[in-house]
C-alpha positions as CSV (number, residue, x, y, z in Angstrom):
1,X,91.5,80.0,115.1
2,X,90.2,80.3,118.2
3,X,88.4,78.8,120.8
4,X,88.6,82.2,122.8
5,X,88.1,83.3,126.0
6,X,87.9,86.3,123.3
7,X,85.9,83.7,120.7
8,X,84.3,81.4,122.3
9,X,83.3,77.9,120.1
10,X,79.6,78.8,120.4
11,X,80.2,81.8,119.4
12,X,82.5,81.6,116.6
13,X,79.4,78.7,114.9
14,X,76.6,81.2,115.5
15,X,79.7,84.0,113.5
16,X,79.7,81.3,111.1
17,X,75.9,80.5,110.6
18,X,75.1,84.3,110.3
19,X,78.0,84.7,107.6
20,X,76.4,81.5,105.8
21,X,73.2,83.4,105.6
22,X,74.8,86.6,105.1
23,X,75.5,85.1,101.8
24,X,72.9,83.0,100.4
25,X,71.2,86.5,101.0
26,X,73.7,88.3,98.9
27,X,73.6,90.9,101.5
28,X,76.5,92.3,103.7
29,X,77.4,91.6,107.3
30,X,76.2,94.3,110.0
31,X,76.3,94.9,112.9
32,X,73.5,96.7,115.6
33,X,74.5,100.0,116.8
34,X,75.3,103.0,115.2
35,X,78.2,105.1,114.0
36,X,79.8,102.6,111.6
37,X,82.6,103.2,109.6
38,X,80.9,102.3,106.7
39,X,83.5,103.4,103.9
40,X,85.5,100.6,105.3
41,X,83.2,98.1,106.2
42,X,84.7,97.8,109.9
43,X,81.6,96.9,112.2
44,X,83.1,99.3,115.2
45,X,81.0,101.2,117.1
46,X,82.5,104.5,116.8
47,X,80.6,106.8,119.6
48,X,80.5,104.0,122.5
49,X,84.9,103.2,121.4
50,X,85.3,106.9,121.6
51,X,83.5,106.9,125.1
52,X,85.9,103.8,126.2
53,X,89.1,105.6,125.1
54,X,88.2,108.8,127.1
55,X,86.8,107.3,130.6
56,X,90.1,105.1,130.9
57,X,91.6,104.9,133.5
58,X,95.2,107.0,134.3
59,X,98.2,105.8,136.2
60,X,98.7,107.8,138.9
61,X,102.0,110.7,138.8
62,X,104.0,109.0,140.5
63,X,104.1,105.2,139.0
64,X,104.7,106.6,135.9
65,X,107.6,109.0,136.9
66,X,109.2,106.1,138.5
67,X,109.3,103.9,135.3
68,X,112.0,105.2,133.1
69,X,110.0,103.2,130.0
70,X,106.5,104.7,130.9
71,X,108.1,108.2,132.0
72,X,110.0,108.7,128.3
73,X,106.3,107.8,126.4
74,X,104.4,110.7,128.9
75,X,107.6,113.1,127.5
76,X,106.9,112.5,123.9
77,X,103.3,113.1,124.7
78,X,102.1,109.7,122.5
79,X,102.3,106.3,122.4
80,X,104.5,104.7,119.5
81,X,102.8,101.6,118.2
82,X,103.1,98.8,115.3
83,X,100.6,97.6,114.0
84,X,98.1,97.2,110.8
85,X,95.6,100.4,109.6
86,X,93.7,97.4,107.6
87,X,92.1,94.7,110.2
88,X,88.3,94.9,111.1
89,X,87.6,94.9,114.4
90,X,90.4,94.7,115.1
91,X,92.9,98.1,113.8
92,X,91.6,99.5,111.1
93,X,91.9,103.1,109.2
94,X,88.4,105.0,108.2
95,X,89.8,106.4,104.6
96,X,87.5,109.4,105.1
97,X,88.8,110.8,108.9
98,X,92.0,108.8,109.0
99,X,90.4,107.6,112.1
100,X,91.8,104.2,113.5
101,X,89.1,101.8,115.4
102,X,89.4,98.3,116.3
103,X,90.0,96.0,119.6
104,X,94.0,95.9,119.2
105,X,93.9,99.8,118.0
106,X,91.7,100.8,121.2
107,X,94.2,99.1,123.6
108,X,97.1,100.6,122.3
109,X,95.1,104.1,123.0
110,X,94.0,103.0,126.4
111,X,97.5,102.1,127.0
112,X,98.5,105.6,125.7
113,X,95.7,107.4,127.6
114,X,96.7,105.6,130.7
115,X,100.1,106.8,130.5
116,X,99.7,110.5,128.8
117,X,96.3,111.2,131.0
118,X,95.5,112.6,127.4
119,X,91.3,111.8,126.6
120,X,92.2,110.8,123.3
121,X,94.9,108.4,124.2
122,X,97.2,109.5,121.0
123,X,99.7,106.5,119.4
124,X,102.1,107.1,116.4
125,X,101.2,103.9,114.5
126,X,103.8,102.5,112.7
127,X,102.3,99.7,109.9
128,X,104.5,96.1,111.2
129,X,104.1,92.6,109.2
130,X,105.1,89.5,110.8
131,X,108.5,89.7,109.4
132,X,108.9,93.0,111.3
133,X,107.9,92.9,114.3
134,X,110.7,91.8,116.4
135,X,112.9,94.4,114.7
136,X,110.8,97.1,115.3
137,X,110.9,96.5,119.2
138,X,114.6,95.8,119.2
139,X,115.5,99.1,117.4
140,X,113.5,101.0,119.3
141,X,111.0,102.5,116.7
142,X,108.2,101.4,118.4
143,X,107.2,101.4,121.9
144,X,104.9,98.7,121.9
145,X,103.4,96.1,119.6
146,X,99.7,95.3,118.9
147,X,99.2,93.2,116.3
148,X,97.5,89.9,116.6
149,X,100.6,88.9,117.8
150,X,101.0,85.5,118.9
151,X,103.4,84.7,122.3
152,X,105.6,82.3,121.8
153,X,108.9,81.1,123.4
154,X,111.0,81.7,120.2
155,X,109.6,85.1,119.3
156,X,110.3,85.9,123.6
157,X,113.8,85.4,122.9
158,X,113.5,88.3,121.3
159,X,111.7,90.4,122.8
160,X,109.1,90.6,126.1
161,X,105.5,90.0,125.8
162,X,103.0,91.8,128.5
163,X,99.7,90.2,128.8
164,X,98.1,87.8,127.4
165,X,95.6,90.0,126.7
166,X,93.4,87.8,124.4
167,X,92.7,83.9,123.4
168,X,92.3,82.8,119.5
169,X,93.5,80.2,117.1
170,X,93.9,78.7,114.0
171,X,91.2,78.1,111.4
172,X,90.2,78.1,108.1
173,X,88.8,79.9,105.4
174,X,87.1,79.0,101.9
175,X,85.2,80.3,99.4
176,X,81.8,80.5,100.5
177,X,80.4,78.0,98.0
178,X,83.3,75.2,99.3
179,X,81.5,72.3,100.5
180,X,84.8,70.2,100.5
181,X,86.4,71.8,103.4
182,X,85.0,71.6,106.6
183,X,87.7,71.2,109.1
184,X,91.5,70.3,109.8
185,X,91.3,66.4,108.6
186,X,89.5,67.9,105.1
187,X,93.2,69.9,104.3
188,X,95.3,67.0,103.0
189,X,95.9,67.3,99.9
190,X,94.6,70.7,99.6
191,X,96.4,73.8,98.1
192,X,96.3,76.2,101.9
193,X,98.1,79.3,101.5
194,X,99.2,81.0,105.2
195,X,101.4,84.2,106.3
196,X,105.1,83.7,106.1
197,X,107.0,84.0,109.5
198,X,103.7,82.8,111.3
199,X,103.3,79.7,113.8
200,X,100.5,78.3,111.5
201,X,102.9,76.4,108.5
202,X,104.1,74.5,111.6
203,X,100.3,73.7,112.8
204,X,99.4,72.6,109.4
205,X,102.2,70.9,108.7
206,X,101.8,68.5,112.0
207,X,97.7,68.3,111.3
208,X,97.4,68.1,107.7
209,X,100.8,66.5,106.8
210,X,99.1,65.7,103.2
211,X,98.5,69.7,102.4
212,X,100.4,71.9,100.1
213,X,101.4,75.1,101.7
214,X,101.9,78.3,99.9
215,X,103.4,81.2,102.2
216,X,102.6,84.5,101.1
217,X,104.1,88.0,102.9
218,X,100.6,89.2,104.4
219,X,97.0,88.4,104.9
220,X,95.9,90.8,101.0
221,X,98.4,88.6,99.6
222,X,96.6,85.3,101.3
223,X,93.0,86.3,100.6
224,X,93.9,87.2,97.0
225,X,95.4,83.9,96.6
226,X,92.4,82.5,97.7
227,X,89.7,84.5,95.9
228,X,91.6,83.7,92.8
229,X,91.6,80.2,93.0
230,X,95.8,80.0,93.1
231,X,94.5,77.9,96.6
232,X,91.8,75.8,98.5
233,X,91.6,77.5,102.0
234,X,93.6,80.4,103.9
235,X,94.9,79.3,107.3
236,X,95.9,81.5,110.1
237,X,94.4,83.0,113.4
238,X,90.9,82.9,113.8
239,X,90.7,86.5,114.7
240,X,92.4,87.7,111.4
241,X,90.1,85.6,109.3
242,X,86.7,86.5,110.9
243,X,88.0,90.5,110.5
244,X,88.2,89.3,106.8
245,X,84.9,88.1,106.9
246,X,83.0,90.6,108.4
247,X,83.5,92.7,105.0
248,X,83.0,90.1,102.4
249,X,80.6,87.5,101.6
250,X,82.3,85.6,99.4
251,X,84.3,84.0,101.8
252,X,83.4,82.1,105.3
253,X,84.8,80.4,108.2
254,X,84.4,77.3,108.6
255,X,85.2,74.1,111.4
256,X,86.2,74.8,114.7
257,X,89.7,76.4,115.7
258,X,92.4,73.8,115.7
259,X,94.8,75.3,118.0
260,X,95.0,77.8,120.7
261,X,97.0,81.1,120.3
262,X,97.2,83.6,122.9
263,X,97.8,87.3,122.0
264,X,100.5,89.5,123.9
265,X,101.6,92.9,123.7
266,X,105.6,93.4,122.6
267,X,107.7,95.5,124.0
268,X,111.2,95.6,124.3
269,X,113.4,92.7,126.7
270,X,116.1,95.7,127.4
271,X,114.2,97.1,130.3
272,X,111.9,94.6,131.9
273,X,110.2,97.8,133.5
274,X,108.1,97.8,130.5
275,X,106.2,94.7,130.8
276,X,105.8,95.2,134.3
277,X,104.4,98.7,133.7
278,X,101.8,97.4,130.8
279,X,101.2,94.5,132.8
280,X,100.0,96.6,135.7
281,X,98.0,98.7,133.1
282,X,96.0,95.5,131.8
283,X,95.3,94.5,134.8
284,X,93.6,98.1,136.0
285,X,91.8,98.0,132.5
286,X,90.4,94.4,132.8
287,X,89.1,95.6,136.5
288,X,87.3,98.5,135.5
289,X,85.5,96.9,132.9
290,X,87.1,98.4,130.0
291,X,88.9,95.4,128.3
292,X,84.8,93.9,128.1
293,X,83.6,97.6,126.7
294,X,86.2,97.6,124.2
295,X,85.6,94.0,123.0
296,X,81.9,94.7,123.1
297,X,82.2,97.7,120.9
298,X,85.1,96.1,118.4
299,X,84.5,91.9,118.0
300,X,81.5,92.5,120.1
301,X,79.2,93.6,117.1
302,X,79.9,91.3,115.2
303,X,80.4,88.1,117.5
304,X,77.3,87.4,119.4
305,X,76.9,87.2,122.8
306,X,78.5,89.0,126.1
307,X,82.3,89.8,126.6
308,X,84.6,87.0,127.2
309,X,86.7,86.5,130.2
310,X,90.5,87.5,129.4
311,X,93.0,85.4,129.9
312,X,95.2,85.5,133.1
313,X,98.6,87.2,132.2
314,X,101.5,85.3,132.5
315,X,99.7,82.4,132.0
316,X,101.3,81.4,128.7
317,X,105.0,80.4,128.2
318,X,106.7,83.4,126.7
319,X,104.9,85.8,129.1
């Protein structure tokens, strides 16, 4: 999906070309460094994120006393998040330690760590889907979400998005013998399956008027729809579909992104407090360099190439 400040076109076609090889090898995807996960498959590099986590930086006393939303998350003593235990590089759950890695994951702890002053930065992660989100926030059983979660003005009616704190987009996936599909203008026609609830049946809709869209409730549901044969090519954010094929060769990316989706962090709209405080937080974490250790660590080793520039918050409408 994208065409990141996060994934950057040249990268995501030298992503591409190495997956393309990574299969007409028949071998599996990895990443230099050491300390993967690899009963998962996720590509993190566990001893540099755990480094990351530990050396963030913490608000000082007295700016999180005086913020009733930051001050009530230092009281409970962790951070309550939604968000997946399943995504490469992006939040995912080692089986073996119940250990949770990944770029979204190690914000949320940063986040906690910044407010706690704990090393570990602790969340309580609470699993959303798409269809979930919102309600989540509203009701209070989550503090913040991070989630791949697209701004956009409909979804900020609902609830207040800090950040952007990274740039993706749409694109496709295929089986990795699919010669047919290539890009956007190669969908009419085509069976496409896509998440329910997300902005992509919209996208697709307006590109590939000629497609015929399945929506399924969550990306296992989309990828087994897909491996199966039920549909042509998966469509959703780019960052969701590399995650996917980081860990299995049978499937690629392919075309460039066909859209541009900014990521934001919810939280709730009842005390704008809260966006101001994470806000303040990304900022300090983007200045110290560890919003560019974190990527390099997460999508980092398995995109090419050095850490992007994030985008400027508030930029986006819905921020």
């Amino acid at each position: 999906m994208p065409t990141p400040p996060a994934l950057t076109r040249r990268q995501v076609l030298r992503l591409s070309a190495t997956l393309a090889l990574a299969v007409a090898g028949g071998s599996t995807l990895a990443a230099c460094g050491n300390d993967k996960s690899a009963l998962t498959g996720n590509q993190t590099n566990v001893s540099d994120y755990d480094k990351i986590i530990a050396g963030g930086p913490v608000a000082e006393a007295a700016a999180v006393d005086g913020n009733a939303w930051a001050a009530k998350i230092k009281a409970a003593g962790t951070l309550k998040t939604g968000g997946s235990d399943a995504g490469p590089l992006f939040s995912m759950k080692d089986p073996s330690t119940g250990k949770i890695t990944g770029f979204d994951a190690g914000l949320a702890q940063l986040l906690s760590r910044y407010i706690t002053g704990k090393a570990d930065g602790p969340i309580a992660l609470s699993i959303t889907t798409v269809d979930t989100r919102e309600t989540l926030i509203q009701n209070g059983t989550v503090d913040t979400v991070f989630a791949t979660y697209s701004i956009t003005p409909a979804r900020a009616k609902k609830v207040a998005f800090a950040g952007p704190y990274y740039r993706s987009g749409d694109a496709i996936m295929v089986k990795s013998d699919n010669t047919t599909i290539t890009s956007v203008k190669d969908l009419d026609g085509k069976r496409i399956a896509t998440q329910q609830g997300s902005t992509t049946a919209d996208r697709i809709a307006k590109d590939a008027p000629g497609a015929k869209v399945s929506l399924f409730p969550d990306d296992a549901q989309c990828l087994a729809a897909l491996k199966t044969g039920r549909v042509d090519a998966y469509v959703i954010d780019q960052g969701i579909l590399i995650s996917n094929a980081s860990t299995d060769t049978t499937l690629k990316v392919v075309g460039e992104p066909f859209s541009d989706d900014y990521y934001g962090i919810g939280v709730t709209r009842d005390d704008p407090s809260a966006k101001e405080f994470v806000n303040a937080w990304l900022t300090a974490i983007e200045a110290d360099g560890s919003w560019a250790k974190l990527w390099k660590a997460t999508i980092g080793t398995v995109v090419a190439g050095d850490a992007p520039a994030p985008p400027k918050i508030g930029s986006v409408e819905g921020s």
